[in-house]
C-alpha positions in Angstrom: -11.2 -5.2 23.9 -14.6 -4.3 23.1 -15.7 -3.6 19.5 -19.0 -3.0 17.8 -20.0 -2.3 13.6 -21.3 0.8 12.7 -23.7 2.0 10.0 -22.8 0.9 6.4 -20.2 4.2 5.3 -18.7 3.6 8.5 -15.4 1.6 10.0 -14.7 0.7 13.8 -11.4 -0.5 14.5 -9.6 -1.5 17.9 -6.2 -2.7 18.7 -4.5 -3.7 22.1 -0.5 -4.4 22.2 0.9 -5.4 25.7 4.8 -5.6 25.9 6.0 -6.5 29.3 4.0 -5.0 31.7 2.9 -2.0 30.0 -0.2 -2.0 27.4 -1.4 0.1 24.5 -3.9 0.4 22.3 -6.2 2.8 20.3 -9.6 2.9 19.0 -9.9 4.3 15.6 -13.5 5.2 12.9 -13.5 5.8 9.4 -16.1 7.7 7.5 -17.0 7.9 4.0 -19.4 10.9 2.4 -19.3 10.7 -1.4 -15.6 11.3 -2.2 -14.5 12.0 0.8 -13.3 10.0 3.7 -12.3 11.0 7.5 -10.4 8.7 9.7 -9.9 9.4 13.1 -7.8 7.4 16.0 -7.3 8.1 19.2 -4.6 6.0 21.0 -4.1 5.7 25.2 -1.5 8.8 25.2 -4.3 10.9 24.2 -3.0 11.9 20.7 -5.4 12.6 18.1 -4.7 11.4 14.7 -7.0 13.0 12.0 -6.7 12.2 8.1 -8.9 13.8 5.2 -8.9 11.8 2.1 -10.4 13.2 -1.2 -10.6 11.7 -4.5 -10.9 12.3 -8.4 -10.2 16.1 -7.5 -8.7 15.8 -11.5 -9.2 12.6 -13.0 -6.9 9.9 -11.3 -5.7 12.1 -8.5 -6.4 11.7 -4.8 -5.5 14.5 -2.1 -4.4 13.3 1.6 -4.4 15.4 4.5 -3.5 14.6 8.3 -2.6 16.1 11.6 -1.9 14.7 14.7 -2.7 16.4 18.0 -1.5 18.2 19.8 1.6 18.5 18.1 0.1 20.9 15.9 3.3 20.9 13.6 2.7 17.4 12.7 0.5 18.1 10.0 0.9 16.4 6.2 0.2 17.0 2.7 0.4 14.4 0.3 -0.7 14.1 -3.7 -1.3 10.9 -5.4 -1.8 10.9 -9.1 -2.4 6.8 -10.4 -2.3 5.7 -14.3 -2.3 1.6 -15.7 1.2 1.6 -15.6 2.5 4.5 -13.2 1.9 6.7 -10.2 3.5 9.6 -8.9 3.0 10.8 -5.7 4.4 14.0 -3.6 4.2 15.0 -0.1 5.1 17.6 2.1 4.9 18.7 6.3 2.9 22.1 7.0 5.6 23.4 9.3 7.9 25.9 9.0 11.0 24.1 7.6 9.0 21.5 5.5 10.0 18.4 4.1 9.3 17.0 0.8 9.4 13.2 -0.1 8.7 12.2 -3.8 7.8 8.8 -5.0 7.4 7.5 -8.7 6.8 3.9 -10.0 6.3 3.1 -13.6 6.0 -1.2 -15.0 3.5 -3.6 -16.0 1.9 -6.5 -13.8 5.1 -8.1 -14.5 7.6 -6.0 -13.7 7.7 -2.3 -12.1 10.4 -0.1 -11.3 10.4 2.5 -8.2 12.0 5.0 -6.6 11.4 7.4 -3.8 13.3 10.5 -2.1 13.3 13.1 0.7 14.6 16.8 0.9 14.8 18.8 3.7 14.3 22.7 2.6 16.2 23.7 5.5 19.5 22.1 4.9 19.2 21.4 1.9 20.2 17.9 2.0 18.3 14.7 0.8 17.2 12.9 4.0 16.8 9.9 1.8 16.4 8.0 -1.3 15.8 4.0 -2.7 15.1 2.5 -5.6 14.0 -0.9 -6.3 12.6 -3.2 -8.8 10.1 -6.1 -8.4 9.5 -9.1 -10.7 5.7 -11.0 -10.5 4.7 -14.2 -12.2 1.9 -16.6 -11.2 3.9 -18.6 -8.9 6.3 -16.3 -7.7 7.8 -12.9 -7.5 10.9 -11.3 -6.4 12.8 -7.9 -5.5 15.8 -6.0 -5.0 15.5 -3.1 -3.2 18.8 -0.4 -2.4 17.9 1.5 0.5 19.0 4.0 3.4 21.2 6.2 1.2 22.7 3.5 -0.3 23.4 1.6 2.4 21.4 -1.7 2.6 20.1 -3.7 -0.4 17.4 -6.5 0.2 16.9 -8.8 -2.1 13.6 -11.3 -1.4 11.9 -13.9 -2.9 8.3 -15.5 -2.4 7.3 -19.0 -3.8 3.7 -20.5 -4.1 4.2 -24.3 -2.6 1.0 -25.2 -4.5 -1.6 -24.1 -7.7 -4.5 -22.7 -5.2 -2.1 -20.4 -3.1 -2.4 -21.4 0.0 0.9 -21.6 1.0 3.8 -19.7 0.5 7.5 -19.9 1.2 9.5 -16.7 1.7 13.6 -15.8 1.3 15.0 -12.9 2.5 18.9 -11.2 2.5 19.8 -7.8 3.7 23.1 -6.7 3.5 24.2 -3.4 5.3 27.0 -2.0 4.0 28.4 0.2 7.0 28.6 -2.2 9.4 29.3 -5.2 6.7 26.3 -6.9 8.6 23.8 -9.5 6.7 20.4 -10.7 8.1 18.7 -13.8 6.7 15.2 -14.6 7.0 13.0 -17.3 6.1 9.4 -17.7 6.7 6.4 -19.0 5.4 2.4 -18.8 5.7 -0.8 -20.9 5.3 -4.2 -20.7 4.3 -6.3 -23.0 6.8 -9.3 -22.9 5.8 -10.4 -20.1 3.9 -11.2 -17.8 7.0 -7.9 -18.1 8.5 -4.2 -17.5 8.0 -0.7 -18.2 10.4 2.5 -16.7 9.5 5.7 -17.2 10.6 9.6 -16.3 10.2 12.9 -16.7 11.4 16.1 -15.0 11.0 19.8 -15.6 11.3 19.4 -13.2 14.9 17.4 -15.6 16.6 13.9 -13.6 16.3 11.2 -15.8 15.8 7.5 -14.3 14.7 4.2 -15.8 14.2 0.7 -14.5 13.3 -2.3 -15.9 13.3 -5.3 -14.1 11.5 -9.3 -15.3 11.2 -12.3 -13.4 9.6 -14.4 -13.7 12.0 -17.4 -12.3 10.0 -16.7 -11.2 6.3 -14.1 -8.2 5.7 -14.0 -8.2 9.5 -10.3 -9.8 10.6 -8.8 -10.5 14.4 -5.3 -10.7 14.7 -3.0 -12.1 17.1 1.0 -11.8 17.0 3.9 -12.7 18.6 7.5 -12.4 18.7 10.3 -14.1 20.8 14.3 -13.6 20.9 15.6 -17.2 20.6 18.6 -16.3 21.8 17.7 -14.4 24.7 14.5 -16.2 26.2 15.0 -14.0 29.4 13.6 -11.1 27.4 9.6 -10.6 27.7 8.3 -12.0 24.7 6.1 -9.6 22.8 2.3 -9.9 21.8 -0.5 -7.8 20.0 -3.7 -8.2 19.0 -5.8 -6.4 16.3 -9.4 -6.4 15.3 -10.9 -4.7 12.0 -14.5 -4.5 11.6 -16.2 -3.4 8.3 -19.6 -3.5 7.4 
């Protein structure tokens, strides 16, 4: 993994993933000029991921456009509009049978309300749609969220163990209705010293996670992750490890 910062409107990122025996990874830059801001990644299969950002077009309003090569039907885009107490945001793919997805959330810092949903112009069928709502207070915050068409609802819940933050316990249930199946998690996180954070969860299926992230200069993070099947400690346990570098 090899890494290096760039000049001050620029962003150098690189991340490796090995699973088994195989390995993956990408190198990606950002680069901002004014009110505009390219990102481009390259990954080991040789795809090209390219995304255009532009803001304050109109007041509060931000314009996103991305194509991945060489599929060159790949391309997206999207149109954010942000207010104190909502956003709306379309998108849609530049192909010849595009899809549209639609998002809106409206609240306060205390309570917001969302909703999303996709169309497909060609059938004319809604390839999705959720809604959720999410409740915040100093110490805690929770959500429901009804998903896939209807069919799963997750309902979550985080708790600050102390009054500077630095750690957390999370709750989670998801119920799906098809298959009558439920999935508990529980999990929690630290703050060791400032600089660093480990993660970890656990759910009813035996997968255990854990993270463990440092800043290893400021606004410049290394991460390292790992999951194992508890109940199947044959399988090749999976790792992955990320570094973001910003000046």
């Amino acid at each position: 993994l090899c890494s290096c910062l760039l000049a001050a409107d620029e962003e150098f990122t690189s991340t490796a993933i090995k699973k088994g025996g195989l390995s993956t990874g990408d190198i990606a830059v950002k680069y901002k000029y004014k009110n505009t801001l390219v990102d481009v990644k390259v990954d080991t299969k040789s795809n090209i991921f390219t995304t255009f950002t532009v803001t304050d077009i109109f007041p509060s309003t931000k314009a996103i456009v991305s194509v991945k090569l060489p599929d060159y039907n790949s391309g997206k885009l999207e149109l954010q509009y942000f207010h104190d107490h909502a956003t709306f945001t379309t998108a849609a793919i530049l192909n010849k049978s595009p899809a549209i997805d639609v998002s809106a959330t409206i609240g306060t810092p205390a309570i917001a309300f969302g909703a999303e949903a996709g169309y497909d112009t060609t059938s004319g069928n809604f390839t999705k749609y959720t809604a959720g709502i999410g409740v915040t207070k100093p110490e805690s915050s929770a959500s429901i969220i009804l998903g896939d068409k209807g069919d799963t609802i997750r309902a979550s819940y985080l708790h600050h163990l102390d009054q500077s933050k630095k750690s957390a316990a999370v709750g989670e249930i998801t119920r799906r209705f098809s298959t009558n199946e439920n999935t508990f998690t529980v999990g929690g996180s630290y703050v060791i010293d400032g600089l660093s954070v480990v993660k970890a969860k656990l759910n009813n299926h035996g997968k255990l996670g854990a993270l463990l992230q440092h800043e290893v200069i400021p606004k410049s993070l290394i991460t390292i992750a790992g999951e194992i099947d508890t109940k199947a400690l044959e399988k090749t346990p999976k790792f992955g490890l990320a570094l973001a570098l910003k000046p």
